[in-house]
C-alpha positions in Angstrom: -186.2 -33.9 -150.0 -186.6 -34.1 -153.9 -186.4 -37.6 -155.6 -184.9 -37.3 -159.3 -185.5 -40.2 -160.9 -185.7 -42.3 -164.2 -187.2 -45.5 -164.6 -187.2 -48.0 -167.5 -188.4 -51.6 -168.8 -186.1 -53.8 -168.3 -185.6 -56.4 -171.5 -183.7 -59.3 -170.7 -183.0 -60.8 -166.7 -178.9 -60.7 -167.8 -178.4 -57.8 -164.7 -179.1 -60.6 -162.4 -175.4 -61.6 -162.7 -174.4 -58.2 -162.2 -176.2 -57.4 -159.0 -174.0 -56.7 -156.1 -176.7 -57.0 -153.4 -180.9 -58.5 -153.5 -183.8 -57.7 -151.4 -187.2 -59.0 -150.9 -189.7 -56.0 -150.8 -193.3 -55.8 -149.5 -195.2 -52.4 -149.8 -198.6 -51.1 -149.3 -200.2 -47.9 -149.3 -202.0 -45.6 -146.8 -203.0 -43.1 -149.5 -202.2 -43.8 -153.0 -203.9 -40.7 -154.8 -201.7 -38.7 -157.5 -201.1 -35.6 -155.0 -199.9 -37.6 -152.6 -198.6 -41.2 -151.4 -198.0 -42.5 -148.8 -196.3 -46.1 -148.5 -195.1 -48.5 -146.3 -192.5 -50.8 -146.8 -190.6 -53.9 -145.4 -187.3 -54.4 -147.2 -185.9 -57.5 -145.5 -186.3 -56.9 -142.2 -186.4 -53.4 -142.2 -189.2 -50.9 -142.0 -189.8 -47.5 -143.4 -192.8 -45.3 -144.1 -192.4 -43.0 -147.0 -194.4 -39.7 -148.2 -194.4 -39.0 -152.1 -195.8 -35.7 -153.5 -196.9 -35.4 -157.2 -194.2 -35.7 -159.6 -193.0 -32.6 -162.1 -194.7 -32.3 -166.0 -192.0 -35.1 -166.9 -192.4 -37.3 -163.7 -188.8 -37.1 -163.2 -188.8 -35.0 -159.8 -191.1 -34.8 -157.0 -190.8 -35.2 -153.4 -189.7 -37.6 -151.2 -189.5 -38.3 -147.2 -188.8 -41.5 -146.1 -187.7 -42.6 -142.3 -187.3 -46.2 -141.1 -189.4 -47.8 -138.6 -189.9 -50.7 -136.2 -190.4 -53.7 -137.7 -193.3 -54.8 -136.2 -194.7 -50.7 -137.0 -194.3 -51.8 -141.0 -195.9 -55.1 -140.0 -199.1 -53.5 -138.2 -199.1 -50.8 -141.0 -199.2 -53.0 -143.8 -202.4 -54.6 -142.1 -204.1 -50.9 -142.5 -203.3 -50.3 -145.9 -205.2 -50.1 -149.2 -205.7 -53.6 -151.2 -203.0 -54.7 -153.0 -199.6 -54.8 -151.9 -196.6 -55.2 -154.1 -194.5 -58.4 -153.9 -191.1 -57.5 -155.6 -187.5 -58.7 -155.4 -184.9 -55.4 -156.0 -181.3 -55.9 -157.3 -178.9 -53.1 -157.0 -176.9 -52.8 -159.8 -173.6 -50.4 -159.6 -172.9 -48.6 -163.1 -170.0 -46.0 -163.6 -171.1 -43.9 -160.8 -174.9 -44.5 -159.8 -176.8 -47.2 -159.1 -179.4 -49.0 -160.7 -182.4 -50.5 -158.2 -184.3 -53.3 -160.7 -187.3 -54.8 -159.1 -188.6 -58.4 -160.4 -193.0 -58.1 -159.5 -193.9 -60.9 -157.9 -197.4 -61.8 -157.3 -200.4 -60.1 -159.7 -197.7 -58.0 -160.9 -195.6 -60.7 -162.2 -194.0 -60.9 -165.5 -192.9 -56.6 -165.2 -189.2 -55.6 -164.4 -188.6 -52.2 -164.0 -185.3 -50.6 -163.5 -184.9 -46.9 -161.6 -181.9 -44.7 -161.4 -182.0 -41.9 -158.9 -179.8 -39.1 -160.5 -178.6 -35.7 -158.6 -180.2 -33.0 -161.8 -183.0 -34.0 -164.1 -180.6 -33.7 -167.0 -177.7 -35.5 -165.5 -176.2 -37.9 -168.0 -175.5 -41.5 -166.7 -174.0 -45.1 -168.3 -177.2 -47.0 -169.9 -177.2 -50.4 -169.6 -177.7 -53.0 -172.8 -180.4 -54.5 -171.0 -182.7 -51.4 -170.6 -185.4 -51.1 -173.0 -188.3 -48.4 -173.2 -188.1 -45.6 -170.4 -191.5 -45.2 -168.4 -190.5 -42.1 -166.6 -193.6 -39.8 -165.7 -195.8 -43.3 -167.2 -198.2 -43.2 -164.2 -199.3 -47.4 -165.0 -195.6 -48.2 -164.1 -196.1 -46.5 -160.5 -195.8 -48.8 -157.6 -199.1 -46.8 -156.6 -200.9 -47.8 -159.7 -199.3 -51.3 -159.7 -201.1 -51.9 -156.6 -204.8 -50.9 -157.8 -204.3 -52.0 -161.4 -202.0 -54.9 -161.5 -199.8 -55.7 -164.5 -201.7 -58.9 -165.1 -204.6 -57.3 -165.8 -203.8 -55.2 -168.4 
């Protein structure tokens, strides 16, 4: 139940091309403090409610139960949740053995792309794409949390 994970800026939209699979995200949150999230999501037509605890001193681990629900659960859920859900578009990206996730914001988050690779250990090495720039690991503003109180148009 720990998520390892890295996340980065993405610089250019060239991974479009390389995506193997797309999907159209909504998520909201129930509770969105730093100890603890906890989210719902629609991805498709799929639902799932997911609990986040607070991430390590580098951000990179924390964790993470998720479990899929009824559609119309996610639906009603999403009604009950905090102000501002995230619009985003993810695009799965295979690369030597993981799998990037890149998510295009949509909405008052539009204009980020943010790429996340979930790794097995912290200091796992991994294939970095050309079009990755900065990494925002453990960067609280690029939380979907944060996204959703302090959009990136506003900053």
């Amino acid at each position: 139940m720990q998520e390892i994970e890295r996340k980065f800026l993405v610089h250019s939209s060239g991974f479009i091309a390389e995506a193997s699979h797309s999907q159209k995200i909504a998520q909201g949150y129930l509770n969105s403090t730093p100890e603890r999230t906890v989210r719902i999501r629609i991805k498709d037509d799929k639902g799932f409610i997911t609990i986040k605890g607070k991430g390590d001193e580098s951000g990179t681990t924390r964790f993470e139960w998720e479990k899929e629900i009824e559609l119309y659960e996610a639906e009603a859920l999403l009604k009950l949740c905090e102000t501002g859900v995230i619009d985003k578009n993810r695009y799965l990206i295979k690369k030597g053995n993981h799998t990037f996730e890149v998510d295009i914001f949509e909405g008052e988050n539009k204009g980020l792309i943010v790429a996340e690779i979930e790794l097995s250990d912290a200091n796992e090495t991994f294939e970095k794409p050309n079009w990755l720039a900065k990494e925002v690991t453990g960067d609280e503003k690029y939380y979907n949390a944060y996204l959703s109180k302090k959009p990136f148009t506003t900053w």
